[in-house]
N, CA and C atoms as a LAMMPS dump frame, in Angstrom:
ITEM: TIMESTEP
0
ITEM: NUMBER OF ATOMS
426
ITEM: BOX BOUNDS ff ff ff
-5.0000000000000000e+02 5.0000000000000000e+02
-5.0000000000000000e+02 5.0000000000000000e+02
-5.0000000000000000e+02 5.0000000000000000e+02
ITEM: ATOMS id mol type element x y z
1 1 1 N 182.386 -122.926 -314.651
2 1 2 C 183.24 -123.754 -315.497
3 1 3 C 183.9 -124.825 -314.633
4 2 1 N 183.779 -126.071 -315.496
5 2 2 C 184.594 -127.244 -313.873
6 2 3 C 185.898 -127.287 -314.338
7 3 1 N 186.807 -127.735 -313.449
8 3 2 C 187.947 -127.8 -313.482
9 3 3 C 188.689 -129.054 -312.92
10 4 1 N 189.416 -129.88 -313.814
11 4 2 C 190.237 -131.315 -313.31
12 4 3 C 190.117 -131.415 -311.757
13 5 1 N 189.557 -132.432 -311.372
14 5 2 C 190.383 -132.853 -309.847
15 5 3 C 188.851 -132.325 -309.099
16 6 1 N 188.229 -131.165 -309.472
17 6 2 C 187.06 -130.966 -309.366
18 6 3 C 186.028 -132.136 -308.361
19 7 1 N 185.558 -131.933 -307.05
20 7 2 C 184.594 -132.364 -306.145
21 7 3 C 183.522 -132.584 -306.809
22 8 1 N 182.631 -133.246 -307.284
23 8 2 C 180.956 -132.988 -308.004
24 8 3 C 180.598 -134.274 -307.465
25 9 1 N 178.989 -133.819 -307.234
26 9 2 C 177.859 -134.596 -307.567
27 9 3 C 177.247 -135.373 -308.144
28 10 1 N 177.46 -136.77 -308.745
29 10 2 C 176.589 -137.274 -309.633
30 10 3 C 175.278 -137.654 -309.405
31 11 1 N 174.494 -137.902 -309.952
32 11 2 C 173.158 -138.531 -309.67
33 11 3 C 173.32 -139.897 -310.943
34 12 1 N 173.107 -140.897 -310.52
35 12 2 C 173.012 -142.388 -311.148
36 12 3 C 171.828 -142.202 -311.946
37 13 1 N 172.305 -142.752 -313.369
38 13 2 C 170.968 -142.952 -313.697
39 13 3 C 170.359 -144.79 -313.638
40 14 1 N 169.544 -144.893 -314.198
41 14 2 C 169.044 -145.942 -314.169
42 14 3 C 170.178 -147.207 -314.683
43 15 1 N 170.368 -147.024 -315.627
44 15 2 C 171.471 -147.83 -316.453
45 15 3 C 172.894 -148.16 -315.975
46 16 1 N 173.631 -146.383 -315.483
47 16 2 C 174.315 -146.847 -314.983
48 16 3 C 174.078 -147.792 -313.323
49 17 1 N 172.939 -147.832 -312.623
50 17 2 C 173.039 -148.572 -311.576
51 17 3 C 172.739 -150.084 -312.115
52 18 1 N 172.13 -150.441 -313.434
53 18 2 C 171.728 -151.608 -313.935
54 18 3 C 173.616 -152.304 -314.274
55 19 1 N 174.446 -151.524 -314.893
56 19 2 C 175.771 -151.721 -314.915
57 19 3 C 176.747 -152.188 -313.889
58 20 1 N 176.513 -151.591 -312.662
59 20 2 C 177.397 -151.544 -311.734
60 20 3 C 177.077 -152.651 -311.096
61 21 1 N 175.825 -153.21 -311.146
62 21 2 C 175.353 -154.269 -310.132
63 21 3 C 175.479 -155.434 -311.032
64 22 1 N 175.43 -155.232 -312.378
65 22 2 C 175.538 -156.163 -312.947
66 22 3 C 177.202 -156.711 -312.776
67 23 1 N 177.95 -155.686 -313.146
68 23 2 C 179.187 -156.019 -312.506
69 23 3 C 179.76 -156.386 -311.351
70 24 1 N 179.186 -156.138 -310.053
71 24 2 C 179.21 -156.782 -308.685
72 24 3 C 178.579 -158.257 -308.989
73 25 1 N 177.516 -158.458 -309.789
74 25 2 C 176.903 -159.608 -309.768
75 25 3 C 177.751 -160.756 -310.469
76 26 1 N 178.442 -160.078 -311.647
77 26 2 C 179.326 -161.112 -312.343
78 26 3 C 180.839 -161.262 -311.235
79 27 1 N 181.179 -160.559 -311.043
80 27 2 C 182.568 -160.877 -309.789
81 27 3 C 181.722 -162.026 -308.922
82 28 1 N 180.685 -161.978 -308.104
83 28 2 C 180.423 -162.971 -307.055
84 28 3 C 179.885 -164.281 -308.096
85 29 1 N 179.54 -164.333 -309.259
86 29 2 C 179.441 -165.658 -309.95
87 29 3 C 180.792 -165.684 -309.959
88 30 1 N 181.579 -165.599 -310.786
89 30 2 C 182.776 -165.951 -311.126
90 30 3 C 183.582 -166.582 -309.856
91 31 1 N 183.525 -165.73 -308.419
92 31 2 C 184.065 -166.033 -307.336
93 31 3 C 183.127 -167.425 -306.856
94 32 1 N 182.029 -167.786 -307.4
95 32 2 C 181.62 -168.615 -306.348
96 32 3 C 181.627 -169.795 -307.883
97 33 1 N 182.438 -170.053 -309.094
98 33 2 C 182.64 -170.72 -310.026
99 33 3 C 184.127 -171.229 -309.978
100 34 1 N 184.888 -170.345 -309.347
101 34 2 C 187.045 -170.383 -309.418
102 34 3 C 187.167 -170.289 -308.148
103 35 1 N 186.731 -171.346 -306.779
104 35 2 C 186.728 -171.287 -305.495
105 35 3 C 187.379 -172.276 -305.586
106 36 1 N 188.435 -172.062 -305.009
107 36 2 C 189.69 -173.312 -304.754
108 36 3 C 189.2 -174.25 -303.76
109 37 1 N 189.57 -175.311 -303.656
110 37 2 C 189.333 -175.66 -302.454
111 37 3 C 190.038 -176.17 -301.008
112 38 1 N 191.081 -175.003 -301.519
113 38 2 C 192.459 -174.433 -300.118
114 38 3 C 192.196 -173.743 -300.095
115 39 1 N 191.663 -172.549 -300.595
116 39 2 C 191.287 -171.123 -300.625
117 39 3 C 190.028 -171.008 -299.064
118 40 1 N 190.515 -169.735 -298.606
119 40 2 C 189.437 -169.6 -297.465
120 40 3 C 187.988 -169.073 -297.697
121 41 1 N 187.256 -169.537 -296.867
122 41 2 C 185.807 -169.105 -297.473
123 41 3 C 186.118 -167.994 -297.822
124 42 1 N 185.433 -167.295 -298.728
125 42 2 C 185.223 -166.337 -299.659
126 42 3 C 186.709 -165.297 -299.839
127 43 1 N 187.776 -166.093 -300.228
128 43 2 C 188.677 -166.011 -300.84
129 43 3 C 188.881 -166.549 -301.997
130 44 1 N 189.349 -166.076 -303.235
131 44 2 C 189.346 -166.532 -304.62
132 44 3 C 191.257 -166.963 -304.678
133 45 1 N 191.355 -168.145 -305.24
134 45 2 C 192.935 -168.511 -306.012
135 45 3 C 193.25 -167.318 -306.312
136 46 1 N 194.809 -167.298 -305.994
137 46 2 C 195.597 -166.049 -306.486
138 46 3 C 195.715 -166.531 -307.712
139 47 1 N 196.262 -165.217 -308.507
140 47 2 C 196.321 -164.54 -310.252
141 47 3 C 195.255 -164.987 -310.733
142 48 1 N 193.654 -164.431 -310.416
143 48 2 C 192.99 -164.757 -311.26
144 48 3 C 192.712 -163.77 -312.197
145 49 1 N 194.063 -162.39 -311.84
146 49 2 C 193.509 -161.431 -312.969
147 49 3 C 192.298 -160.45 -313.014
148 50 1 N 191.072 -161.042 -311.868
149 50 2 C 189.676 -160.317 -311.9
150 50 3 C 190.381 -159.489 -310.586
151 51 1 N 189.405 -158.368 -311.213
152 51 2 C 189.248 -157.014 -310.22
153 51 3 C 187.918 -157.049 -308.922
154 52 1 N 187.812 -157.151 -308.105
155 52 2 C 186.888 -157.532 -307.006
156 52 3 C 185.701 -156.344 -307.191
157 53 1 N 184.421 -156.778 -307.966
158 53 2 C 183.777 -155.482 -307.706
159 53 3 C 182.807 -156.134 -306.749
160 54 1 N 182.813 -155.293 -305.054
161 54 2 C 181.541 -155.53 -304.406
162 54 3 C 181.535 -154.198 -303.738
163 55 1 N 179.934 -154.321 -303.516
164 55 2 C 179.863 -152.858 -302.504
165 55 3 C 177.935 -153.235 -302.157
166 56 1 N 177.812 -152.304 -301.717
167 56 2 C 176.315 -152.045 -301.311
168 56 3 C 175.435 -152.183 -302.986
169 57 1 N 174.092 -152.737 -303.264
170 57 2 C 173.435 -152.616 -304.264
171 57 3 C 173.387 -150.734 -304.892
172 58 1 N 173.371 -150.599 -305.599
173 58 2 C 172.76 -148.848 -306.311
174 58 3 C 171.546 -148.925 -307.386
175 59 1 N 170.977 -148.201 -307.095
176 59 2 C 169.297 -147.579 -307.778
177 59 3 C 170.22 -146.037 -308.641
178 60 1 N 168.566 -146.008 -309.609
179 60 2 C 169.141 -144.888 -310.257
180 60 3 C 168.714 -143.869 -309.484
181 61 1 N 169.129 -142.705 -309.35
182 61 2 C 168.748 -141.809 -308.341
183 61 3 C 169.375 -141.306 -307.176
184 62 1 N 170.583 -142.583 -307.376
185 62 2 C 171.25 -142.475 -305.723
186 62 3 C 172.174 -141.246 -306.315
187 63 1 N 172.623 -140.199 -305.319
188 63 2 C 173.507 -139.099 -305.818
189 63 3 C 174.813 -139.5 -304.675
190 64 1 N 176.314 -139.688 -305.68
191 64 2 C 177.489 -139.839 -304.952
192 64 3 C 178.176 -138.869 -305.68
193 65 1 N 179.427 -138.98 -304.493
194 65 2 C 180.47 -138.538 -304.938
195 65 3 C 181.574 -138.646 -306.44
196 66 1 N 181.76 -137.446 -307.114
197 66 2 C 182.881 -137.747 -307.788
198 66 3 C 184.222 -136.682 -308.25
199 67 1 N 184.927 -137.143 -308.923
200 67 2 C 185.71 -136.712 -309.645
201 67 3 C 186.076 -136.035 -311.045
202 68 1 N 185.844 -135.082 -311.434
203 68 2 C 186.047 -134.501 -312.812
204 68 3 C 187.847 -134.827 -313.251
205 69 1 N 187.871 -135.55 -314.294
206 69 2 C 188.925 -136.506 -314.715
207 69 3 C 189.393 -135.617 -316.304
208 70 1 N 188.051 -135.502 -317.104
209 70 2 C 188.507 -134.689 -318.139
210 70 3 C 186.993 -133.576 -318.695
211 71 1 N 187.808 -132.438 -319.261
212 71 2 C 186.737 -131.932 -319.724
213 71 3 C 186.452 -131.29 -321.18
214 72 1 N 185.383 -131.093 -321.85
215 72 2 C 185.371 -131.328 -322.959
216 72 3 C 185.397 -129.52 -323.832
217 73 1 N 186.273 -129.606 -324.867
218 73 2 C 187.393 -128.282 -325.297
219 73 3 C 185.798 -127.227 -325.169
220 74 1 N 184.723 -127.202 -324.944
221 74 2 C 183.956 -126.575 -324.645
222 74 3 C 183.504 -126.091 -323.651
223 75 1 N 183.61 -126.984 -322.287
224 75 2 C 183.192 -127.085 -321.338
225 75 3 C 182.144 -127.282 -320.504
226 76 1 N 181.333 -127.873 -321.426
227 76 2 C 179.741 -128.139 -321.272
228 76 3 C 179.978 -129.531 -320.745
229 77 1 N 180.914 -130.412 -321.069
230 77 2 C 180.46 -131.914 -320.861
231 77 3 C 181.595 -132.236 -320.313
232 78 1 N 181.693 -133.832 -319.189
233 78 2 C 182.643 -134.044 -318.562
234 78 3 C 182.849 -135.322 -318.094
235 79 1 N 184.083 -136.079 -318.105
236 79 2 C 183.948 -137.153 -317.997
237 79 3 C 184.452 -137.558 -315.817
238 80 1 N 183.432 -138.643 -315.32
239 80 2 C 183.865 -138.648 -314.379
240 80 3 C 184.157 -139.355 -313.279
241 81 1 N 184.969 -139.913 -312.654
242 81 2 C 185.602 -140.932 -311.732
243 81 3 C 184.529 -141.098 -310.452
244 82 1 N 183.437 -141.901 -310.019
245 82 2 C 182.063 -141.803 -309.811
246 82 3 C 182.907 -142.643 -307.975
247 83 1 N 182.744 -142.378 -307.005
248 83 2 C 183.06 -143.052 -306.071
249 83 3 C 181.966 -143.864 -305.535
250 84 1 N 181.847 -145.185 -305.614
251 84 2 C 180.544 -146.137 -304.948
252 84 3 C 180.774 -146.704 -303.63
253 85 1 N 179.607 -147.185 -303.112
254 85 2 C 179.914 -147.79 -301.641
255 85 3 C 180.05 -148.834 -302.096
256 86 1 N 181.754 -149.106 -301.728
257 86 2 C 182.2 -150.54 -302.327
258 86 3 C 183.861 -150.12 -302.749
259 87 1 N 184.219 -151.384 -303.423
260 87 2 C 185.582 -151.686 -303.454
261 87 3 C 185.811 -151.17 -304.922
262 88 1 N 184.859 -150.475 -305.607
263 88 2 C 184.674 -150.243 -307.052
264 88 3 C 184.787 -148.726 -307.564
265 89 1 N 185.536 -148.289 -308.211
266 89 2 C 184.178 -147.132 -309.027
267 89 3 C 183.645 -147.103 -309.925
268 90 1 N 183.011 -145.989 -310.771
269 90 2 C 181.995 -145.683 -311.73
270 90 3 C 182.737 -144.764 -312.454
271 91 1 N 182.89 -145.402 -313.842
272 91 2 C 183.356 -144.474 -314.787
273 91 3 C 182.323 -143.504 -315.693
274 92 1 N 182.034 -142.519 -315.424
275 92 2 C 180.726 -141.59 -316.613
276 92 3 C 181.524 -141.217 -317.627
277 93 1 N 181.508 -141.412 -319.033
278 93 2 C 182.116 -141.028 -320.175
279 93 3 C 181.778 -139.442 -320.497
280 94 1 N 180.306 -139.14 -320.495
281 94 2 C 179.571 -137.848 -320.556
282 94 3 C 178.89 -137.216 -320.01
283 95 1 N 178.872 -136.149 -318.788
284 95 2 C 178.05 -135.778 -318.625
285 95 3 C 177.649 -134.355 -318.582
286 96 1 N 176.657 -133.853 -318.295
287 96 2 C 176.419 -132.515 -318.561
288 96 3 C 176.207 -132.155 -317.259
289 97 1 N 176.852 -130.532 -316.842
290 97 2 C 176.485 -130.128 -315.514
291 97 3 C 175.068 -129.391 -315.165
292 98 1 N 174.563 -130.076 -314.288
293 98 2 C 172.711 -129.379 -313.966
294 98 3 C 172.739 -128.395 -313.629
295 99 1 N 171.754 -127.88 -314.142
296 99 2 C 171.388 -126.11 -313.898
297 99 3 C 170.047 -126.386 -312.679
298 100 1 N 170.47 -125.784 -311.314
299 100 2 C 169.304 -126.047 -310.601
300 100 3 C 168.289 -125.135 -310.954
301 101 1 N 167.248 -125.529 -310.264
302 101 2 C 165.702 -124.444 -310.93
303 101 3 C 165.132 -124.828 -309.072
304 102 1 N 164.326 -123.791 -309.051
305 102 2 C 163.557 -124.108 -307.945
306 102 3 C 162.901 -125.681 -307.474
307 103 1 N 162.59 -126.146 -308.812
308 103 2 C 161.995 -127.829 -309.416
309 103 3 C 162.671 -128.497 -309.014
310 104 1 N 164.113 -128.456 -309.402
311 104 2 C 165.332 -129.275 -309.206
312 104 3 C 165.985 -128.8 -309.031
313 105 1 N 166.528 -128.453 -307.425
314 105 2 C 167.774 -128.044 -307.387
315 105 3 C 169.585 -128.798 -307.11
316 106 1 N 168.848 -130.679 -306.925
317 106 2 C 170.068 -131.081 -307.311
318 106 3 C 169.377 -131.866 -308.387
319 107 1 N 171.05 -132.135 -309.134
320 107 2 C 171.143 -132.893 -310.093
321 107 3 C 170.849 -134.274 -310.499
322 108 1 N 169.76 -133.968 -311.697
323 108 2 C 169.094 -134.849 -312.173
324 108 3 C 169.402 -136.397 -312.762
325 109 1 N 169.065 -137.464 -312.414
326 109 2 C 169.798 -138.589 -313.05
327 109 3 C 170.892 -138.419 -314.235
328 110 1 N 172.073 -138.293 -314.376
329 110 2 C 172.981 -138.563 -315.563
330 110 3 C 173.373 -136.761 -315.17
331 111 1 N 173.701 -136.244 -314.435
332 111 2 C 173.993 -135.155 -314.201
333 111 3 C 174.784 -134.848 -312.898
334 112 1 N 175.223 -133.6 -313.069
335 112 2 C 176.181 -133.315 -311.704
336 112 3 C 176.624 -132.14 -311.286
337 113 1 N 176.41 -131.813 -310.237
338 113 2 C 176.587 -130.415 -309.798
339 113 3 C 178.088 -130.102 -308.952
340 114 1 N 178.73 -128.908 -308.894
341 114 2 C 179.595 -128.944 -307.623
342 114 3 C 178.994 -129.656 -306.427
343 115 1 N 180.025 -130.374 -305.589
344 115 2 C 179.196 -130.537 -304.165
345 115 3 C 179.43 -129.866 -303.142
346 116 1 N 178.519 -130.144 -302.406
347 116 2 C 178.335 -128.857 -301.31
348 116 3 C 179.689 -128.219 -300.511
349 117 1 N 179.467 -127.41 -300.003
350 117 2 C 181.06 -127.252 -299.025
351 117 3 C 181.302 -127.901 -298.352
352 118 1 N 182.129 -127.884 -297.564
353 118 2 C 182.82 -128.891 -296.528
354 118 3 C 181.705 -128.829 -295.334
355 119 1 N 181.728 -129.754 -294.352
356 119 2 C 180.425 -129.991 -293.169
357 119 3 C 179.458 -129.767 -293.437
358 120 1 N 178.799 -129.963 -294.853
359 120 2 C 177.888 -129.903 -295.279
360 120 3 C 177.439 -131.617 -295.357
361 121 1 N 176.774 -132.38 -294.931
362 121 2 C 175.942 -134.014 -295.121
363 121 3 C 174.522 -133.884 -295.991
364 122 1 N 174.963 -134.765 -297.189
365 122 2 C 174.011 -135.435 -298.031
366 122 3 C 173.521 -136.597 -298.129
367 123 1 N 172.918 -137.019 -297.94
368 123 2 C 172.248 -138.332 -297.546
369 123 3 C 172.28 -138.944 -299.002
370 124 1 N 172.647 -139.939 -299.622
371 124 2 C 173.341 -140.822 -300.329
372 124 3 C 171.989 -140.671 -301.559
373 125 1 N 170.6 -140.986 -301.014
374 125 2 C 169.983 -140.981 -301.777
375 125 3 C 168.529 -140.164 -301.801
376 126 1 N 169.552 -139.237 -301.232
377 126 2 C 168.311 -137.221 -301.726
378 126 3 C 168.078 -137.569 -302.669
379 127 1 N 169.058 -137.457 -303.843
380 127 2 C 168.292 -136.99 -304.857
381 127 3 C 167.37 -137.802 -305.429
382 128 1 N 167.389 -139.55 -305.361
383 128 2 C 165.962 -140.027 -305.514
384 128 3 C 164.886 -139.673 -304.925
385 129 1 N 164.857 -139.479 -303.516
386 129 2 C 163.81 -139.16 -302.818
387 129 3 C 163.52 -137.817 -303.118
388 130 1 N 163.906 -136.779 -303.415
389 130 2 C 163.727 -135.279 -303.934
390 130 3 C 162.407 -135.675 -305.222
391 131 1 N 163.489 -136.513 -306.021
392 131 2 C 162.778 -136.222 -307.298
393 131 3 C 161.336 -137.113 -307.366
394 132 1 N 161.542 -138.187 -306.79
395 132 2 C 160.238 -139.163 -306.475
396 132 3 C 159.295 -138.016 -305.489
397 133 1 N 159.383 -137.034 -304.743
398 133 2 C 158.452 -136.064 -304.057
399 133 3 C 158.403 -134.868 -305.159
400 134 1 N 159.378 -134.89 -305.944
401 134 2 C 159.261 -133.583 -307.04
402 134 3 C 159.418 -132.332 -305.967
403 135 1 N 160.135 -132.318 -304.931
404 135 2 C 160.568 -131.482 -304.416
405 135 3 C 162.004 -131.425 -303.78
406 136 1 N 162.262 -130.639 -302.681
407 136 2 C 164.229 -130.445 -302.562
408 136 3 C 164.444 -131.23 -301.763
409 137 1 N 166.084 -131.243 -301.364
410 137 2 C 166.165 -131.852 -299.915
411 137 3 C 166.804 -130.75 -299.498
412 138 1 N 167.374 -131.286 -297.969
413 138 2 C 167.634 -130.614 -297.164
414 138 3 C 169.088 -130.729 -296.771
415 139 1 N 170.239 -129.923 -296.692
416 139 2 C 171.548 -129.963 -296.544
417 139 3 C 171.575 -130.074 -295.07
418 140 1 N 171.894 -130.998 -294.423
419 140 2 C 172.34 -130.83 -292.741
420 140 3 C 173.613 -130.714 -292.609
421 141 1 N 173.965 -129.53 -291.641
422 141 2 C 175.363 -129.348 -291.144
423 141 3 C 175.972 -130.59 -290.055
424 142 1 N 176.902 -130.597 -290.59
425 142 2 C 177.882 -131.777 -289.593
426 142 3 C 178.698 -130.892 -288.51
C-alpha cells in the first residue's frame, strides 16, 4: 500500500516525455521572443511571470524519481510529483503501481514501483533499455 511523501519510481511514458519537452521547448521560444536588450545573454526581463522550464531532453522509457503526493480512497492509483533533470517537474495525475513479473521487473511506461533502498544506483534510463531487450537491469551498489 503507498503512502504520502512515499520514494517511487516512475517510468515516462511516451506522451508524458512529448509534454515535458514540449514545455522546455515553449520556455526557450518565448525566452528567445521577450529578450530585452539590457538583459544578459540568456537572461529574460524581470516579471515576466513565466516559470523557467529547462533540463536535459526525456524519451518515454526514461525511469525517475518521484513523489507520492495523493492517493486514491482505494489505493490502487496515485497521483505523483515526477523529479526531472532540470529546473522542472512532472506532474502524473494517475497512476497505477507495477506488479513486477520475471518479464518486467521494473515499472512499465505510465507506472511506478517503490524505489530501491538507499546505495542502491539506477541508471536513469534502465527501464527503456530493459524493456527495448525485453529483459531486467541490473541494480549497482554505490
Amino acid at each position: 500500500m503507498p503512502y504520502l511523501g512515499q520514494r517511487v519510481l516512475y517510468t515516462l511514458t511516451g506522451r508524458d516525455a512529448a509534454d515535458i519537452n514540449r514545455r522546455r521547448g515553449d520556455f526557450t521560444a518565448f525566452s528567445a521572443l521577450h529578450r530585452d536588450a539590457t538583459a544578459s545573454p540568456g537572461e529574460l526581463p524581470g516579471r515576466s511571470g513565466h516559470v523557467g522550464h529547462v533540463g536535459r531532453p526525456c524519451a518515454g522509457g526514461d525511469m525517475l524519481p518521484g513523489e507520492v503526493v495523493f492517493i486514491s480512497d482505494d489505493g490502487t492509483t496515485v497521483e505523483l510529483r515526477v523529479s526531472l533533470r532540470g529546473s522542472d517537474v512532472h506532474y502524473v495525475e494517475a497512476a497505477a503501481m507495477h506488479v513486477a513479473s520475471a518479464f518486467r521487473p521494473w515499472p512499465a511506461p505510465g507506472t511506478w514501483a517503490p524505489a530501491p533502498q538507499p546505495h542502491a544506483a539506477v541508471t536513469a534510463s534502465a527501464g527503456r533499455d530493459a524493456a527495448a531487450a525485453g529483459g531486467s537491469i541490473t541494480v549497482r551498489r554505490a
